[in-house]
VOKEMAR-469182 format. One record per atom (N, C-alpha, C): residue number from 1; atom name; x, y, z. Coordinates in nm, 3 decimals. Example, Ala and Ser with C-alpha at 12.3 -4.5 7.8 and 13.67 -1.06 7.14 Angstrom:
<recs>
seq/atom/x/y/z
1/N/1.319/-0.569/0.780
1/CA/1.230/-0.450/0.780
1/C/1.320/-0.330/0.780
2/N/1.285/-0.225/0.708
2/CA/1.367/-0.106/0.714
2/C/1.290/0.003/0.787
</recs>
This chain:
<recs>
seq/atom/x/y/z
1/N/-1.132/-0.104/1.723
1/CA/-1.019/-0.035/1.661
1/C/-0.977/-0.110/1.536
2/N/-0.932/0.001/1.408
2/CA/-0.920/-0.099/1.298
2/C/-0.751/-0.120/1.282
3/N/-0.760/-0.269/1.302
3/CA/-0.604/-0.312/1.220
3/C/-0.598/-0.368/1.096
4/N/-0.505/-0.329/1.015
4/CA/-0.502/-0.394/0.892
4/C/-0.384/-0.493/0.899
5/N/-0.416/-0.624/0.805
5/CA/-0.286/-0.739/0.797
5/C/-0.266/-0.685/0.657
6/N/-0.121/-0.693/0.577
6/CA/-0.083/-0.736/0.476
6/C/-0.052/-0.882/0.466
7/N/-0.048/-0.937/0.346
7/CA/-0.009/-1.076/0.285
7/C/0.066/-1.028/0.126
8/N/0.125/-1.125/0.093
8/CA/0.149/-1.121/-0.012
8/C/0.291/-1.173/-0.021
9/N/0.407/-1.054/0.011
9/CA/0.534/-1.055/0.005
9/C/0.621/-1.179/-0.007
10/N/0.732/-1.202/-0.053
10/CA/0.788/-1.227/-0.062
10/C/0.881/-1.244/-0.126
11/N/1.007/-1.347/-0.192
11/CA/1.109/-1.321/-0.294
11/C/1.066/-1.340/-0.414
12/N/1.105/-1.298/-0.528
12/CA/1.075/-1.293/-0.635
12/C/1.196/-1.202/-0.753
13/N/1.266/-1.264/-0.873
13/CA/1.331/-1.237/-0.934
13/C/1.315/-1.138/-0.986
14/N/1.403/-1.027/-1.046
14/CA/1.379/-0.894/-1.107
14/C/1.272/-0.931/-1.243
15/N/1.180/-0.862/-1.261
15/CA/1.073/-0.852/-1.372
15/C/1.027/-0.966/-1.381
16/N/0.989/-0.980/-1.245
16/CA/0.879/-1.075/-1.164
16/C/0.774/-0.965/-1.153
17/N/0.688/-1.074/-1.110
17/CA/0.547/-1.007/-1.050
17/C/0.520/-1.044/-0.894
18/N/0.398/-0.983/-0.817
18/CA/0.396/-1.048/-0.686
18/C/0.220/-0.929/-0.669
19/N/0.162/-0.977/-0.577
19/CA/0.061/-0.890/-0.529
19/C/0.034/-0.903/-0.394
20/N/0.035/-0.782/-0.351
20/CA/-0.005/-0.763/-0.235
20/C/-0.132/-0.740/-0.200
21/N/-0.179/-0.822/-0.084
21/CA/-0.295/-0.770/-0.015
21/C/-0.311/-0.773/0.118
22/N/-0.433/-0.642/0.098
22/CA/-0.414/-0.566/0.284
22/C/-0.608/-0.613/0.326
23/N/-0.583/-0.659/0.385
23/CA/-0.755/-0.644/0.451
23/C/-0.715/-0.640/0.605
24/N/-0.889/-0.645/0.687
24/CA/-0.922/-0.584/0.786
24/C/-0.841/-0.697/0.931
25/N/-0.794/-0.689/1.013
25/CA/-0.767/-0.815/1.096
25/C/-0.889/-0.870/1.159
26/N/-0.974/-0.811/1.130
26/CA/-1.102/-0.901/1.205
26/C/-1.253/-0.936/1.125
27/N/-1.303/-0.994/1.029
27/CA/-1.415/-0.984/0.998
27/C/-1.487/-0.919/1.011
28/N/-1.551/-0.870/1.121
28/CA/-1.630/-0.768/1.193
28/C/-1.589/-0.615/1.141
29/N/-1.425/-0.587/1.079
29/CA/-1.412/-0.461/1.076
29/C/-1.403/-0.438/0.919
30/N/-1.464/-0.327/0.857
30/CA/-1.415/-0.315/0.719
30/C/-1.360/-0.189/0.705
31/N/-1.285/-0.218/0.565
31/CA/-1.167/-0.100/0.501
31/C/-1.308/-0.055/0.402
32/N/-1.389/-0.064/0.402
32/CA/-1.496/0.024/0.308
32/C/-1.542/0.138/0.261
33/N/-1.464/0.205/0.375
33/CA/-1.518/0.409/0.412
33/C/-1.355/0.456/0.406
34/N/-1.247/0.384/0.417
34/CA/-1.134/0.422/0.415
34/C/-1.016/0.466/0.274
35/N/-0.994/0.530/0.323
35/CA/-0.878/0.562/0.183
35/C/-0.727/0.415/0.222
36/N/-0.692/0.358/0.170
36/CA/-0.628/0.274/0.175
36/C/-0.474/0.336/0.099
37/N/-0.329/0.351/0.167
37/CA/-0.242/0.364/0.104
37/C/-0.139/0.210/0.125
38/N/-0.029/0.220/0.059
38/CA/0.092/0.136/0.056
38/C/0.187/0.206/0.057
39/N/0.250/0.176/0.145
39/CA/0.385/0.275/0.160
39/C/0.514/0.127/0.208
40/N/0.646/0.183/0.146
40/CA/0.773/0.109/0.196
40/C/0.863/0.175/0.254
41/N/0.961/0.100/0.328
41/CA/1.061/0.122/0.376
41/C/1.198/0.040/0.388
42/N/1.282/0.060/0.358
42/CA/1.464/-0.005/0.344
42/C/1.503/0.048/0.486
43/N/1.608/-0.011/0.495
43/CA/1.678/-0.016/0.671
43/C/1.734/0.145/0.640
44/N/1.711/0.218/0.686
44/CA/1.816/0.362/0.726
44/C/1.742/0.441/0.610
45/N/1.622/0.469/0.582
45/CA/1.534/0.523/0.479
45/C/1.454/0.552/0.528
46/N/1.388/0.691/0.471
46/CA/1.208/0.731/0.566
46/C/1.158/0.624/0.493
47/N/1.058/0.599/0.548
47/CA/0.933/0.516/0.497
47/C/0.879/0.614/0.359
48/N/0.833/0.544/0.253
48/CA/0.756/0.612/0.151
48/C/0.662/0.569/0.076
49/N/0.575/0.637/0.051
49/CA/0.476/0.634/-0.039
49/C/0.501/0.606/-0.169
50/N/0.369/0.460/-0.193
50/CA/0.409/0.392/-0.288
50/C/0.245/0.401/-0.396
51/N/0.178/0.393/-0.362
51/CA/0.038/0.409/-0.392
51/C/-0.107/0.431/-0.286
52/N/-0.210/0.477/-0.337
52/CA/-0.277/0.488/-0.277
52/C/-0.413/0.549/-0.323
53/N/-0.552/0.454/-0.252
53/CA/-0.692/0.491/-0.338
53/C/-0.793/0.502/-0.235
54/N/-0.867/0.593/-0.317
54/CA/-0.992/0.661/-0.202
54/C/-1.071/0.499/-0.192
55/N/-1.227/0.516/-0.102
55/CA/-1.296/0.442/-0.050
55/C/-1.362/0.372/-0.180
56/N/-1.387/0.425/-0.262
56/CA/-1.458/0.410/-0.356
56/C/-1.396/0.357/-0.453
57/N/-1.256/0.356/-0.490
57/CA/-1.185/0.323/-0.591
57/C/-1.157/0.443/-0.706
58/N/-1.213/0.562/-0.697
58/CA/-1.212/0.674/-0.815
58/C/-1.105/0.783/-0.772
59/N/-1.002/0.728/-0.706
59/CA/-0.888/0.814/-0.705
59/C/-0.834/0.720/-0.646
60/N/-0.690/0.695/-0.780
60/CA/-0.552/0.657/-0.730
60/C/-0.476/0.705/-0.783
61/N/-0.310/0.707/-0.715
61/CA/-0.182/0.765/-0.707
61/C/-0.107/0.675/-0.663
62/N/0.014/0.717/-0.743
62/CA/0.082/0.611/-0.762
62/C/0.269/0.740/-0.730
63/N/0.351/0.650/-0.681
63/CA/0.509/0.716/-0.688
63/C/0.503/0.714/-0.813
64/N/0.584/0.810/-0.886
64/CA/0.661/0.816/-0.995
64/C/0.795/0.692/-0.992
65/N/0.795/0.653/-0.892
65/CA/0.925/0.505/-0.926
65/C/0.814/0.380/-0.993
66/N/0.707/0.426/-0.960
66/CA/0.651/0.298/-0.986
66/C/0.522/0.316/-1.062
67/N/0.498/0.442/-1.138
67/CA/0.405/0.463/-1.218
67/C/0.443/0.327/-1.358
68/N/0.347/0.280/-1.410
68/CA/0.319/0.178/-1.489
68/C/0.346/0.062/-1.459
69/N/0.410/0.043/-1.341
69/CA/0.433/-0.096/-1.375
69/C/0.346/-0.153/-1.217
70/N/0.292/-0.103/-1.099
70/CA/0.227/-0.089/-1.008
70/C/0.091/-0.057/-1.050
71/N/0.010/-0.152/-0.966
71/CA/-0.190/-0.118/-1.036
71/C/-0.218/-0.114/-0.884
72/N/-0.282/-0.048/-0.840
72/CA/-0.376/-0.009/-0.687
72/C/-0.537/-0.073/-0.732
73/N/-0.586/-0.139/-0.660
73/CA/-0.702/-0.192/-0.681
73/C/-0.828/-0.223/-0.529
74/N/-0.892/-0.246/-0.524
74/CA/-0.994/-0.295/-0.412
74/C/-1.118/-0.334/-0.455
75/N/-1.115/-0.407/-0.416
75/CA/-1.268/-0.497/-0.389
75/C/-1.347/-0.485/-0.248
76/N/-1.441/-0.415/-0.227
76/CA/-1.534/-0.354/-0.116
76/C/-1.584/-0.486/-0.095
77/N/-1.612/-0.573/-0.194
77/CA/-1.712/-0.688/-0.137
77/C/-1.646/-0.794/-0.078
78/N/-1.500/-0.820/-0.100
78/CA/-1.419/-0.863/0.008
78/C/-1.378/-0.806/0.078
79/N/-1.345/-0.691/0.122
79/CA/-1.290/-0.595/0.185
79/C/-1.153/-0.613/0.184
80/N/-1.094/-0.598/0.067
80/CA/-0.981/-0.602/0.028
80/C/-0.896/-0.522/-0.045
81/N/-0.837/-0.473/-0.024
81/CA/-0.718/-0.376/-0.107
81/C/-0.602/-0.462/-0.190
82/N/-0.561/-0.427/-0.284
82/CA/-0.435/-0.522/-0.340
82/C/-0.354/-0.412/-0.427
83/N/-0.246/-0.432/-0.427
83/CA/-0.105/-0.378/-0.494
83/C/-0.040/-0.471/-0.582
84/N/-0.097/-0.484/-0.714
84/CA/-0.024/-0.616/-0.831
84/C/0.111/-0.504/-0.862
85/N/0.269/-0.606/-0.811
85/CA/0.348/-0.537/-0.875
85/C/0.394/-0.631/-1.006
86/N/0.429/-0.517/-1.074
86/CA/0.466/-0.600/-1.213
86/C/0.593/-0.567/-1.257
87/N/0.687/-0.599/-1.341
87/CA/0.809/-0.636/-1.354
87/C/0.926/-0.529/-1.250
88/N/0.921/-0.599/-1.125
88/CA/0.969/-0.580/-1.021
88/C/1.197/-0.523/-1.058
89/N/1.175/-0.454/-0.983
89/CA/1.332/-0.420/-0.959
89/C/1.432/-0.435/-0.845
90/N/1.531/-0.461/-0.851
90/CA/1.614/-0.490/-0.689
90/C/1.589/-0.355/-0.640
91/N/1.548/-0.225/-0.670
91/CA/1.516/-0.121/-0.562
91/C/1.446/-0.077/-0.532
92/N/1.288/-0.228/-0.596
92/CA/1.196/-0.221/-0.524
92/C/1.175/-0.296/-0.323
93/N/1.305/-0.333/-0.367
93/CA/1.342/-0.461/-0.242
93/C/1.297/-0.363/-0.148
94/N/1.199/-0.424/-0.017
94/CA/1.188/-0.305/0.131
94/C/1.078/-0.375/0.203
95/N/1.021/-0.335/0.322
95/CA/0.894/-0.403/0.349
95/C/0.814/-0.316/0.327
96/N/0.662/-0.353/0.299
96/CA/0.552/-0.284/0.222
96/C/0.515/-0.303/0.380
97/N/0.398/-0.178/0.360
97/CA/0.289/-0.123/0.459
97/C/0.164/-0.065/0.385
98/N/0.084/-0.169/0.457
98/CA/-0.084/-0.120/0.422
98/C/-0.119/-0.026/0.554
99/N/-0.208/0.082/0.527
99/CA/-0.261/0.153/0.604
99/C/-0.415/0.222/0.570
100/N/-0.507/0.214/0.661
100/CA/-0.602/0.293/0.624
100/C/-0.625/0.417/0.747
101/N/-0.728/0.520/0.628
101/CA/-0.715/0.603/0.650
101/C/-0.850/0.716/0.666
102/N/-0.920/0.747/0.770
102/CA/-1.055/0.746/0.751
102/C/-1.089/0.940/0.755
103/N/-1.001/0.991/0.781
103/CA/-1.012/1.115/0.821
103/C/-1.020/1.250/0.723
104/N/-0.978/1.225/0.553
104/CA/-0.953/1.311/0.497
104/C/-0.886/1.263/0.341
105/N/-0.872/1.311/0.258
105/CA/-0.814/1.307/0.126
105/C/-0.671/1.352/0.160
106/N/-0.573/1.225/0.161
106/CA/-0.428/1.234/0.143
106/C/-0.390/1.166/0.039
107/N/-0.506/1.162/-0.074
107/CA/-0.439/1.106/-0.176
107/C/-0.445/1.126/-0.301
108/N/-0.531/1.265/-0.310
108/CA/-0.517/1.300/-0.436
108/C/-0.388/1.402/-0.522
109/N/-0.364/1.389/-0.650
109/CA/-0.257/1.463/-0.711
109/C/-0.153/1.454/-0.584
110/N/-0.043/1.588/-0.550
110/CA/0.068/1.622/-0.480
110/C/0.045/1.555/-0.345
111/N/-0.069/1.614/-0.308
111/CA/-0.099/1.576/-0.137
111/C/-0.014/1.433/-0.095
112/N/-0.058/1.338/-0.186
112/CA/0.010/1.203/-0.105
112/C/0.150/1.192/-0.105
113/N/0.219/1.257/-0.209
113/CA/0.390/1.293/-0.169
113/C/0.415/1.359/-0.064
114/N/0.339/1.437/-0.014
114/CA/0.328/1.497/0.081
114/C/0.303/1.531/0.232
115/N/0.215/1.369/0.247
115/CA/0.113/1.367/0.354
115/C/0.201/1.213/0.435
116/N/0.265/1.196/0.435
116/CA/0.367/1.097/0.508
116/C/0.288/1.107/0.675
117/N/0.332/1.250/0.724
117/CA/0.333/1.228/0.875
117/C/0.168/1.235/0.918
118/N/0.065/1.275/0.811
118/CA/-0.087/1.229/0.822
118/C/-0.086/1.114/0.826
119/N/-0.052/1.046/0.709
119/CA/-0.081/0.868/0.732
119/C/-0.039/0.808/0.823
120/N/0.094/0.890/0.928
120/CA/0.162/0.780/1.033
120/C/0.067/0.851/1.114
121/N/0.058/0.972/1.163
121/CA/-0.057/1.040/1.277
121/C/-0.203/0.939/1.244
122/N/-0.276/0.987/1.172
122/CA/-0.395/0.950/1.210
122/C/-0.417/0.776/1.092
123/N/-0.337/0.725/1.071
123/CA/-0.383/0.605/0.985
123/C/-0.383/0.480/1.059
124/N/-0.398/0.367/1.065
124/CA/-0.411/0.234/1.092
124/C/-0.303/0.147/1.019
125/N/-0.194/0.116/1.087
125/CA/-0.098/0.040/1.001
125/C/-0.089/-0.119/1.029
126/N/-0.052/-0.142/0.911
126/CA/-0.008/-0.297/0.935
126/C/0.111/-0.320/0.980
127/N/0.147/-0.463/1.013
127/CA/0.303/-0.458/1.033
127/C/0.409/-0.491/0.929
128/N/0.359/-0.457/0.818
128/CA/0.470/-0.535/0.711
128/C/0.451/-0.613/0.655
129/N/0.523/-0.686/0.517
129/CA/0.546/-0.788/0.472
129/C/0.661/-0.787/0.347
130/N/0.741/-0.862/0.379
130/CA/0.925/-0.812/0.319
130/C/0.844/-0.894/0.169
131/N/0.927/-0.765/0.057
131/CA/0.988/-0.769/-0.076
131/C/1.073/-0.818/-0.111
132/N/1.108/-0.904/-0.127
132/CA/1.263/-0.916/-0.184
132/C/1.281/-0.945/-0.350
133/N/1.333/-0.877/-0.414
133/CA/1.378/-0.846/-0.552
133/C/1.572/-0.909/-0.600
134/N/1.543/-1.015/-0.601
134/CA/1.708/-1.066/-0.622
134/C/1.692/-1.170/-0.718
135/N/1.806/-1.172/-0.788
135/CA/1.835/-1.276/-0.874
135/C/1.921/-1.402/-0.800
</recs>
């Protein structure tokens, strides 16, 4: 069964940087065939979609909160996914979630605004890793 860990998180001043990365919890398993998203969540907030890229790397999407200043990336030969955020905001503050996703395209154009209760139904989640955005 595949679990994914995030790393990365932690505090960091407004128009800071920080990067996240999600790989497989076990050597043996790879994120290679998977669509990989990032999604957050704040206390008393749905969880949301923050970015997200096919297996291959030739489709990513990104929120409109965080178009330009957020890059979605992966490296197959580590089996690694990463989220470089770049000049960060206090309402980016939340914990991030890596998830993969092996079943279908929830991430091209509209679909991934869309596809929330696909990625919690059929995806592989991590458990987190807190943002914090404060001066």
């Amino acid at each position: 069964q595949l679990n994914v860990v995030e790393t990365g998180g932690g505090l960091v001043q407004p128009g800071g940087s920080l990067r996240l990365s999600c790989t497989a919890s076990a050597s043996t398993l790879t994120l290679n065939r998977y669509f990989i998203g990032w999604f957050r969540q704040v206390p008393g907030k749905e969880r949301e979609g923050v970015s997200c890229i096919s297996a291959s790397g030739d489709i990513t999407n990104y929120a409109d909160s965080v178009k330009g200043r957020f890059i979605i990336s992966r490296d197959n030969a580590k089996n690694e996914v990463y989220l470089q955020m770049n000049r960060l905001e206090v309402e980016d503050t939340a914990v991030y979630y890596c998830v993969a996703e092996g079943y279908a395209d929830y991430c091209s154009g509209s679909v991934f605004k869309a596809s929330l209760t696909s990625w919690l139904d059929l995806g592989a989640w991590g458990q987190g890793t807190q943002v914090t955005v404060s001066s």
